[in-house]
Each structure stands twice: as C-alpha cells, then as structure tokens.
VOMI-863112 format. One record per atom (N, C-alpha, C, O): residue in three letters; x, y, z. Coordinates in pm, whole numbers, plus 50000, padded with zeros to 5 digits. Layout:
% residues N
AlaXYZ/...
//
This chain:
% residues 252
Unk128763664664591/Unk128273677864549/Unk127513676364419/Unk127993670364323/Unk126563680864418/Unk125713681764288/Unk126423691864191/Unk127253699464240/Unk126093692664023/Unk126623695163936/Unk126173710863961/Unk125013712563999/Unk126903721063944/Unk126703730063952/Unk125993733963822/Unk126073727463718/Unk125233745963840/Unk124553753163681/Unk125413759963641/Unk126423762763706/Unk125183763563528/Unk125813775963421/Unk127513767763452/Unk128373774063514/Unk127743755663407/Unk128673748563353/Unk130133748263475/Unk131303745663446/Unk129613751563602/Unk130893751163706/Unk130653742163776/Unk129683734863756/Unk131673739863897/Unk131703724563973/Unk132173732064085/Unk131763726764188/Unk133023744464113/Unk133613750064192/Unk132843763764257/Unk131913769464199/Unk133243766564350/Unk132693780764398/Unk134003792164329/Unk135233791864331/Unk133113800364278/Unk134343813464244/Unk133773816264102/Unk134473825064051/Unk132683811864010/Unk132953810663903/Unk131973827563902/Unk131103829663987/Unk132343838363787/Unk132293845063813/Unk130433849663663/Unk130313842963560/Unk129953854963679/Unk128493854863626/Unk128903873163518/Unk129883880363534/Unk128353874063471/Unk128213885063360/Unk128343896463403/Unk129123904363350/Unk127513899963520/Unk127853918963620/Unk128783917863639/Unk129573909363600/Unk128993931163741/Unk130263938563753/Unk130323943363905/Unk131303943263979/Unk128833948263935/Unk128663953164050/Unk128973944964179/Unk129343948764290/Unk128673931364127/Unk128333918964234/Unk129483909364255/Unk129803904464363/Unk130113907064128/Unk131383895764079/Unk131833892564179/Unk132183880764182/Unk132053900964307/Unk133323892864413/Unk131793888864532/Unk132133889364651/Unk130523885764513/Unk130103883764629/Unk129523867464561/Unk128923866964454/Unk129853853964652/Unk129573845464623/Unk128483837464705/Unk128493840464824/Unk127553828064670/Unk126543827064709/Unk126433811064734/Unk126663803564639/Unk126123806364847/Unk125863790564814/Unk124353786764805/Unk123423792464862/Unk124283776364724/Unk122753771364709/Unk122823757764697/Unk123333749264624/Unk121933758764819/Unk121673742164893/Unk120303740464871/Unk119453745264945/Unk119993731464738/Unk118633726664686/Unk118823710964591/Unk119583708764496/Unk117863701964656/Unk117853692164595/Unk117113683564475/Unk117323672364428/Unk116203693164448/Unk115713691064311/Unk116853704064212/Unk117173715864229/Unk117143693764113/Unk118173699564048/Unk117313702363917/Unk117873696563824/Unk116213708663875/Unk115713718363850/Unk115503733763876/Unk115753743163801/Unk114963733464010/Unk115123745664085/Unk116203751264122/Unk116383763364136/Unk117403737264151/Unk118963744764156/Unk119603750964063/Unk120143761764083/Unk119593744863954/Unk119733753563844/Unk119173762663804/Unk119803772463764/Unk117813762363802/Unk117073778563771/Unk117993786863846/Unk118813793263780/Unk118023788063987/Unk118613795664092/Unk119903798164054/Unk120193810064058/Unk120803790464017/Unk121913793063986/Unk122063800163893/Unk122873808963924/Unk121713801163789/Unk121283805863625/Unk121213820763684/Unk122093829163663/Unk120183822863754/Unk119633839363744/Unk120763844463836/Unk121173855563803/Unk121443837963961/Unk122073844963999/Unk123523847763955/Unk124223856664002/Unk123953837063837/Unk124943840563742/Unk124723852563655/Unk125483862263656/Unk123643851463579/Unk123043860663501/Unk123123871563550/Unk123123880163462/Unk123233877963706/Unk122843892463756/Unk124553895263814/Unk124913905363874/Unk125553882063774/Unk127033885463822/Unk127293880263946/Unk128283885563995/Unk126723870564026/Unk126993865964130/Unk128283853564096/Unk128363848163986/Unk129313850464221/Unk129613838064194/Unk128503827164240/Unk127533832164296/Unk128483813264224/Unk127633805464278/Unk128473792464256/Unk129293789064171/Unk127853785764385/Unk128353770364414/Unk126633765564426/Unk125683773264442/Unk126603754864416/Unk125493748764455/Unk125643728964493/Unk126303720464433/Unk124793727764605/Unk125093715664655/Unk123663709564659/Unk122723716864624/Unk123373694164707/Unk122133691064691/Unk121843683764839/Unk120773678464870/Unk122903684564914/Unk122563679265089/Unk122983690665208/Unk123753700165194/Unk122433687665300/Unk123053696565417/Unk124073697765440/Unk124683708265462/Unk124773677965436/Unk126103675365485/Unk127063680765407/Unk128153681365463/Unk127003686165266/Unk127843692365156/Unk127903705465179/Unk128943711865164/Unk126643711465224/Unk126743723265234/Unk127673728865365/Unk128423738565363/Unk127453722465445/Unk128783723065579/Unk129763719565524/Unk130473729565523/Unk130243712165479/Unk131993709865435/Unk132143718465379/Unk133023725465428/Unk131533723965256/Unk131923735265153/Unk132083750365226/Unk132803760165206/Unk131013746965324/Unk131143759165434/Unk132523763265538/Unk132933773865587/Unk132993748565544/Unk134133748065628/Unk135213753865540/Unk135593765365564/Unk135623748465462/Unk136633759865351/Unk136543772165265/Unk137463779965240/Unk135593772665232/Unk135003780265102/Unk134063796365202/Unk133193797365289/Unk134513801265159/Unk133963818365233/Unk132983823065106/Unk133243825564988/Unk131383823265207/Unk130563828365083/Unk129513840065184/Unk129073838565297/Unk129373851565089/Unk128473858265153/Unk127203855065187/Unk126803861965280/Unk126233845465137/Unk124993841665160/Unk124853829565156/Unk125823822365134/Unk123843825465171/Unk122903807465172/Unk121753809465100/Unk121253820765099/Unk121453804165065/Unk120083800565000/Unk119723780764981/Unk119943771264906/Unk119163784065090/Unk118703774065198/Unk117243759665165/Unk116463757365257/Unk117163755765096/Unk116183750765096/Unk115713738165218/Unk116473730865282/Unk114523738665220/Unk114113731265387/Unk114763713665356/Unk115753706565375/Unk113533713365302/Unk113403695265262/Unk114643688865156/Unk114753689965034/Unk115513681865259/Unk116833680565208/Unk117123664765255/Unk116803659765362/Unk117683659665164/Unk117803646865199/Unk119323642465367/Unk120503646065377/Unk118693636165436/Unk119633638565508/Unk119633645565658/Unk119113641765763/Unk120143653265637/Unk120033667365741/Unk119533681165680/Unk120153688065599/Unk117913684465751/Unk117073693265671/Unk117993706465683/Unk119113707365734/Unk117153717165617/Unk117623726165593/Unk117693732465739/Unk118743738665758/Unk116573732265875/Unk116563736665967/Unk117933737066053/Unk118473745766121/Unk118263722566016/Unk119333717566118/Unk120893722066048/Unk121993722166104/Unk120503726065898/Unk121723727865875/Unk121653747965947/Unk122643753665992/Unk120873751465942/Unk121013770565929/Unk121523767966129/Unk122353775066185/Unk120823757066193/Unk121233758866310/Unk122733758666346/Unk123413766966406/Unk123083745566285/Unk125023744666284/Unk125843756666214/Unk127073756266220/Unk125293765866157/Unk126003773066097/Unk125463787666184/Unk125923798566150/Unk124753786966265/Unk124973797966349/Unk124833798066484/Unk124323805566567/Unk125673783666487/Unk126623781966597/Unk127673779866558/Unk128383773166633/Unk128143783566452/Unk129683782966422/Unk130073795266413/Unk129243803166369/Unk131563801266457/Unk132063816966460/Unk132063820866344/Unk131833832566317/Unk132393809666228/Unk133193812066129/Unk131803816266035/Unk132133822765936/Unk130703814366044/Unk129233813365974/Unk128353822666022/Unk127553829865963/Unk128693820966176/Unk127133829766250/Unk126903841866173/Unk125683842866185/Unk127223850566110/Unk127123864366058/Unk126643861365905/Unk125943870665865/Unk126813851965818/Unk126463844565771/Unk124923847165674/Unk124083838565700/Unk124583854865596/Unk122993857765635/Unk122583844365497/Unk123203838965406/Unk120993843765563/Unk120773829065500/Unk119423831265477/Unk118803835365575/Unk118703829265354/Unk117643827465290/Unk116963812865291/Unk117693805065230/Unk116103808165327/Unk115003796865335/Unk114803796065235/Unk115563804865194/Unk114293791965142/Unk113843788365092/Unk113013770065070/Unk113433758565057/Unk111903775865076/Unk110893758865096/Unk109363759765071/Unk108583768865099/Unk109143747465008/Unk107713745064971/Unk107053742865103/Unk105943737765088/Unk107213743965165/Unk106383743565347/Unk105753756865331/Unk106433765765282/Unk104703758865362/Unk103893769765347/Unk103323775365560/Unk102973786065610/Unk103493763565608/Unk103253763565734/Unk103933775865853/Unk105133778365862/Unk103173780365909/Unk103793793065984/Unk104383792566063/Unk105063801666111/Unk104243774866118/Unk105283774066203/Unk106693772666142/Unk107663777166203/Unk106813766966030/Unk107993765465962/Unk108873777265959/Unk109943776866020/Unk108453789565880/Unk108463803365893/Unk108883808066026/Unk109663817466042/Unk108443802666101/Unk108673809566248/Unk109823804566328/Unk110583811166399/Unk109833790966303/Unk111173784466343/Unk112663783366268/Unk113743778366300/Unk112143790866148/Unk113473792066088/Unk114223811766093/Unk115323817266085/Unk112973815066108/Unk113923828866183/Unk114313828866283/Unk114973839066302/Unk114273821566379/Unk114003821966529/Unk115713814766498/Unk116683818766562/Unk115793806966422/Unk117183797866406/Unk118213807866343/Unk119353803266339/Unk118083819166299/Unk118433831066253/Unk118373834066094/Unk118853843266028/Unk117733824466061/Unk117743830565915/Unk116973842965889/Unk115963845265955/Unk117533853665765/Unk117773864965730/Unk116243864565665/Unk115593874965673/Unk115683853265602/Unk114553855165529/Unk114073843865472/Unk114873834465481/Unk113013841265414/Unk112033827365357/Unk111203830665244/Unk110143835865279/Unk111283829965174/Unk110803822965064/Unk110253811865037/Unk110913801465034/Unk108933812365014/Unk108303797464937/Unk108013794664828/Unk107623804064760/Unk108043785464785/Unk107873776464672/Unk106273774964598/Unk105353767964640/Unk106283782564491/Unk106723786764419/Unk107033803364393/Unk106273811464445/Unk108143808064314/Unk108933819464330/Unk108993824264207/Unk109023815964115/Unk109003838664175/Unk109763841464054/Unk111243847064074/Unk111633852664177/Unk111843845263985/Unk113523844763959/Unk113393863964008/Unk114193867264095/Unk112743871763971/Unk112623882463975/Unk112413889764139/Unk112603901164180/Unk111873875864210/Unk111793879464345/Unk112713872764416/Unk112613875064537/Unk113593865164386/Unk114333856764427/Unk115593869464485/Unk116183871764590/Unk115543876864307/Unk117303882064330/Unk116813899164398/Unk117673907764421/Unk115523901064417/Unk115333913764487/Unk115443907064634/Unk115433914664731/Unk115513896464650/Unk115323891864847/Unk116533892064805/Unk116593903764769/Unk117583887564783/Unk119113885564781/Unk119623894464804/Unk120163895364915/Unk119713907664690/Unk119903917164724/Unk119853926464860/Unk120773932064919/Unk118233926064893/Unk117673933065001/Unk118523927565117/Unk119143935565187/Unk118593915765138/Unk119763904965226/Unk120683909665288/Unk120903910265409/Unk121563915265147/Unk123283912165105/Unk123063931965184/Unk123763936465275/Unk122053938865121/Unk122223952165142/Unk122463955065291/Unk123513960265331/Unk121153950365392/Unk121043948365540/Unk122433944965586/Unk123183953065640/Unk122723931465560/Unk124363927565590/Unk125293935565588/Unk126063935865684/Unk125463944865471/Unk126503954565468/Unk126123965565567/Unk126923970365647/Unk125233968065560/Unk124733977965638/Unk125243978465817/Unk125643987765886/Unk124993963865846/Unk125273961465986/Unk126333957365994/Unk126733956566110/Unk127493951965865/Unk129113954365919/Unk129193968965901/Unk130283972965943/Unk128833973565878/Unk129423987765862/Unk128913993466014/Unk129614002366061/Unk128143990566067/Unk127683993566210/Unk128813986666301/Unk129523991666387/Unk128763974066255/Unk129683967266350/Unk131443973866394/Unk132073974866499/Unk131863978566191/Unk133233984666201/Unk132923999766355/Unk133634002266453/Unk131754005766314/Unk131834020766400/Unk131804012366512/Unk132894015266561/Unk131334004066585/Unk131074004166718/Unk132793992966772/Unk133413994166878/Unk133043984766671/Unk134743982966677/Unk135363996166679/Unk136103996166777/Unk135424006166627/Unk136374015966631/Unk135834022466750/Unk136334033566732/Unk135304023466838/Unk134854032367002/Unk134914025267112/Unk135464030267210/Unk134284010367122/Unk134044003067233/Unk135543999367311/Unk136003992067223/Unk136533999567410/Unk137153991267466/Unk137153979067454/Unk136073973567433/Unk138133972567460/Unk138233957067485/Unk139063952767578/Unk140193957367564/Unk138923945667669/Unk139253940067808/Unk139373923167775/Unk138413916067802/Unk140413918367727/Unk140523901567739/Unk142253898767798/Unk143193906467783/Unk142253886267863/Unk143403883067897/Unk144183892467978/Unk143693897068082/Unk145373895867940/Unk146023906267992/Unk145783917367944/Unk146073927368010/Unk145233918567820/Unk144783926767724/Unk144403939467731/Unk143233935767723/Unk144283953267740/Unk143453963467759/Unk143383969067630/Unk144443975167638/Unk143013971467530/Unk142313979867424/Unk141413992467397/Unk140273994467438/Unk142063999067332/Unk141224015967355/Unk141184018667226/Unk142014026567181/Unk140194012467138/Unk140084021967038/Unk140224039167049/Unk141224045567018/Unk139694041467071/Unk139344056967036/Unk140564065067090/Unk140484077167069/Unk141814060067162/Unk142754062367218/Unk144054056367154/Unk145154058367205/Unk143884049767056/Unk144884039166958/Unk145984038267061/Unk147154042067052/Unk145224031167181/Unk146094027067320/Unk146094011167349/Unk144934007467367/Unk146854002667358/Unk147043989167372/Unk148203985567519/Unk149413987567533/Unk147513981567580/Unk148513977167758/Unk148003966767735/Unk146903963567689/Unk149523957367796/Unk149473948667843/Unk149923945267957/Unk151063948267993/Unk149273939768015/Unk149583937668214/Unk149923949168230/Unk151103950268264/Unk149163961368214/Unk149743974768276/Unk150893986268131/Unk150933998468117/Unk151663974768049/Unk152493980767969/Unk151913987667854/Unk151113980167797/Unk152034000067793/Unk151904004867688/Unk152463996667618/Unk153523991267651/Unk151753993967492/Unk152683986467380/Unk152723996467241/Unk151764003567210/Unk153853995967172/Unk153564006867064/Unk153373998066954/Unk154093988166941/Unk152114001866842/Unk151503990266760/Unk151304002666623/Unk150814013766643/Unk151733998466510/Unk151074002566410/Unk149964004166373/Unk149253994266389/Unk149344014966316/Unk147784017766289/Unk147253999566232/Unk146273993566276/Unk148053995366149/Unk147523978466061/Unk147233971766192/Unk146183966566229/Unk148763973366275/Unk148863959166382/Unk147513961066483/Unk146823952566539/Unk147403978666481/Unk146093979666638/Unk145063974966548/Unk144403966166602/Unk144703977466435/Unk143713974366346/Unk143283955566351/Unk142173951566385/Unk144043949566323/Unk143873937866301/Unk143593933066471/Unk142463929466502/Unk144743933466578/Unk144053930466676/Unk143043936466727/Unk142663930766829/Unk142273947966695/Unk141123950166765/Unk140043940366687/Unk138943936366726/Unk140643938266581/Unk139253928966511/Unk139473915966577/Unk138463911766634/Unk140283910066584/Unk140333896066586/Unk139923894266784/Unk139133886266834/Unk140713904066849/Unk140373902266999/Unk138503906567043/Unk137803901967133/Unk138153918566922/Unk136603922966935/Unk135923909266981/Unk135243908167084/Unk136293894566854/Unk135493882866905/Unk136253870866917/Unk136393863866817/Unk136933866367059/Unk136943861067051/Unk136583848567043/Unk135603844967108/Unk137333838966959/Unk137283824666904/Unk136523820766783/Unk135823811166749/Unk137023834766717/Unk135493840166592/Unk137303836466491/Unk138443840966499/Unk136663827066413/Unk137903822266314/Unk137333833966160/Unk136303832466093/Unk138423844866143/Unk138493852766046/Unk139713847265918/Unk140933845665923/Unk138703845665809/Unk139683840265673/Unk140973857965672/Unk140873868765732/Unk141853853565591/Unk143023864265538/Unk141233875365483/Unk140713881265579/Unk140723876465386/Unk140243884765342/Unk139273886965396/Unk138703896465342/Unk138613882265499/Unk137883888165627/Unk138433902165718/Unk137783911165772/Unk139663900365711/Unk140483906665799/Unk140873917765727/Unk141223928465778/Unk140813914665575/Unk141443929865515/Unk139893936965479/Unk139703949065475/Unk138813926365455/Unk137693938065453/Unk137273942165584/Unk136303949565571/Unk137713939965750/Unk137683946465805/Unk138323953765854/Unk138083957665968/Unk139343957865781/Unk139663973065780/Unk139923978465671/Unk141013983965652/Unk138623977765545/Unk138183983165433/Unk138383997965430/Unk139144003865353/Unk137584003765527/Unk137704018565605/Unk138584027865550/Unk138394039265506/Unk139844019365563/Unk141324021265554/Unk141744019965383/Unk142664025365321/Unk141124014665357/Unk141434008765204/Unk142694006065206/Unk143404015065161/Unk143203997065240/Unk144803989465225/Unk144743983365109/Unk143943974465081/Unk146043990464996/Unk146003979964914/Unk147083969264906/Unk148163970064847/Unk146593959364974/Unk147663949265000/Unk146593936164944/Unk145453933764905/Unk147983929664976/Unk147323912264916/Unk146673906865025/Unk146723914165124/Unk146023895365042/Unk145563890265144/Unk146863877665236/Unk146633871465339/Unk147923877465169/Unk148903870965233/Unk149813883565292/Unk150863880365347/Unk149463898165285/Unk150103913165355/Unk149873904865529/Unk150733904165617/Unk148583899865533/Unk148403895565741/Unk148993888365739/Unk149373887465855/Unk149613878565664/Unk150363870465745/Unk151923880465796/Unk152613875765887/Unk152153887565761/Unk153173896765798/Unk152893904965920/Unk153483907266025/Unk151533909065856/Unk151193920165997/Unk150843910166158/Unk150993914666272/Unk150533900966135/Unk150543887266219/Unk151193885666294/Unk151003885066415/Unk152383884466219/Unk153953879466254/Unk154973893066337/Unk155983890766403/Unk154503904166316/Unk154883914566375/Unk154323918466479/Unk154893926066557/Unk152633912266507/Unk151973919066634/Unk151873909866708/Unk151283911666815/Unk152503895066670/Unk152763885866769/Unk154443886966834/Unk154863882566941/Unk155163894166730/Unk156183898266805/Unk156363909966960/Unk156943909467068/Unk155893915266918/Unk155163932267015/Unk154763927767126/Unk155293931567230/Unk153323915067123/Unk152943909867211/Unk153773904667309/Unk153743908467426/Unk154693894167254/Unk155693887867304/Unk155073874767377/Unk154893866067291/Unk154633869767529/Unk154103858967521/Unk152983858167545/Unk152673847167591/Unk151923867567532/Unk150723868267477/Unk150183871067334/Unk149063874867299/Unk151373868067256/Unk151203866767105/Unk150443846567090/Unk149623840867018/Unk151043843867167/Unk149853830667143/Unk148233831167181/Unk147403822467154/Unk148093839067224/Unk146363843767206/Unk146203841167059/Unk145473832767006/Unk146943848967007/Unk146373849466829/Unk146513834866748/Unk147503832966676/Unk145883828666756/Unk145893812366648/Unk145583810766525/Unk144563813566461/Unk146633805566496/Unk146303799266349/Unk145553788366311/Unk145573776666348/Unk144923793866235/Unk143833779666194/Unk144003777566081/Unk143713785965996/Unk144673762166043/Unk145293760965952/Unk144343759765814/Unk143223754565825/Unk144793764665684/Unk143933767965543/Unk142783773765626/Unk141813768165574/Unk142453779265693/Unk141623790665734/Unk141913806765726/Unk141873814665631/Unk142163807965843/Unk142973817165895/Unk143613821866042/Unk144763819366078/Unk142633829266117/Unk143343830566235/Unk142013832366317/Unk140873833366270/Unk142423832766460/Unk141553836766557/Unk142293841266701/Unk143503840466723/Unk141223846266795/Unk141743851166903/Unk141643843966977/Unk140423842466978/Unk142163835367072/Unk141683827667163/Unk140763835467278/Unk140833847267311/Unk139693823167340/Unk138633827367398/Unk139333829067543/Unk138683833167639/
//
C-alpha cells in the first residue's frame, strides 16, 4: 500500500468537516503526487481517505474495508484501472459501489469502455481539486438518491426464494405455507438480506438499511437480531450465512 496523504496509513482517518466524516473514499493512483493532492482536498472537505498505488491493493483493501466510493485511476501498474472497476462489479459486496475514473487517456473509447464497465463517472487528467470534489459529491448525491429508491421498492416488492414467501407491504413471512411471526427488526433485516441474494452485507450495511427506522443500536445489535431470525426460521435459518470478519448473506 502506498503512504497515505495528510499523515495516515489506514482507512478511517477522519478530515476537518462534519457533514461528510463518516463517508470514506478509496484512491487508487500511482503517481504519488496526484495521490496526495487527491487525498489532501478530500481530507480538507472532511472525507475519510485510504489511498493505494496498484489495482491488486485496491481489491484486498476492498475485500475488508467498506468505502463509499473509488476514485479510480486508469494506468496502473499491474492490473489497470479497467480491470480493476470490472472485478469490483462483479463482486456483491462492491457492485453498488460507485466509482470515478479518473485518467490521462483522453480517448473516447477509453471513456466509453469504462462506463459501459459501470463506472459512475471520468475525469481526465489534468483536473482542478475544485472539480474533483464537485464530481464526488454529485456521485455520492446520485448514490444516495438510488438507495433511497432501492429502500421504497424493498419495502413493496414480494420476495419468493427457497421456501421463502415475503410480503412486504403485508409484514407477512410463510414458510412452506407457515405464517411465521417476526419482529418489525427480524422482517426488516431478512427482507434486506433475502431482497439479494448472495449479496454479502457488512453489520453497518444492514443497519443503514433500515436507516428509515432510525435504530439506535450498535452494529454488533444484528448479530442478535441474526440469532433470533435464524431461530424462527428453524431449518431454513441456514439460508442466512456468515461471512466471516464480513458479515452475512443470503444464500443464492
């Protein structure tokens, strides 16, 4: 991992705002000039930030570490930036993931093949810091925007898996035919986790999706509510998996 800017080595370190402090950002750039600029301004505006200088770093850090954005640069020693935005939205745990390009490639095909790979947006080289953190923003805003779409259309749609039957809008849960009686938390958490399955959700994934609700609990409260709606279930409580220093998922 390359040396992080503004004096950190870790992801979490927290930048001067107030508004932003809990949203953390990774930045995968290998001239460690530009990484640091980048890092700098987005400390400066209150972001956390990690920053790495290969693809292959930026996937490991990805595998443990829960960050709201990427900021992506192409030309990377290794495995380019293309190939990394592709592995990460084919992963459950990433696909949602939104991810900024950033690259001195000026070429339209470049541009074209990196949205098409799903990135959120591109940027080229050269940038001002001033346009950097208005694309970030604009990003991070869209994102919220469409979990918040995602929570309404979780709270109406049915879900049909396994033995499973699910009724939101009916706070109704059968299994093989049985009514099951589930706490507003317990129907809450399994409609999220069964909505996708084999979609691996961290502890605080799970409590900001059911923000709605504003629970004020800790993020070790699911491992309880877990442990109670795998009881209920009984032996379709092994659908729900643990993924260990992760969190959990639904089986597919």
């Amino acid at each position: 991992m390359a040396g992080l800017s503004a004096s950190s080595s870790t992801c979490g370190l927290t930048g001067s705002g107030n508004t932003v402090q809990n949203v953390s950002i990774l930045v995968v750039e290998d001239e460690t000039d530009i990484r640091e600029m980048i890092s700098y301004n987005l400390l400066q505006e209150g972001y956390q930030v990690a920053a790495v200088d290969s693809g292959e770093e930026a996937l490991t850090l990805l595998e443990s570490g829960e960050f709201d954005a990427v900021l992506l640069d192409l030309m990377l020693p290794g495995m380019d930036g293309l190939g990394v935005c592709r592995e990460l939205k084919l992963r459950p745990a990433t696909r949602s993931t939104p991810i900024i390009i950033i690259s001195a490639k000026r070429d339209e095909t470049d541009v074209v093949v990196g949205l098409k790979l799903g990135a959120d947006d591109y940027i080229t080289k050269p940038f001002s810091p001033r346009v950097l953190l208005a694309r970030v923003e604009a990003v991070l805003r869209r994102t919220a925007a469409r979990n918040d779409e995602d929570r309404r259309e979780l709270s109406e749609t049915p879900i049909f898996i396994h033995e499973l039957e699910i009724h939101p809008k009916q706070h109704l849960v059968r299994l093989s035919g049985a009514t099951l009686e589930l706490s507003r938390t317990e129907f809450q958490v399994l409609s999220l986790l069964a909505n996708k399955p084999g979609w691996v959700f961290t502890r605080q994934q799970i409590l900001d999706g059911l923000y709605g609700e504003k629970y004020a609990v800790t993020d070790r409260a699911v491992d309880v509510q877990i442990v109670g709606l795998r009881k209920k279930l009984g032996a379709a409580g092994k659908y729900i998996e643990t993924v260990r220093g992760v969190g959990y998922r639904f089986k597919e």
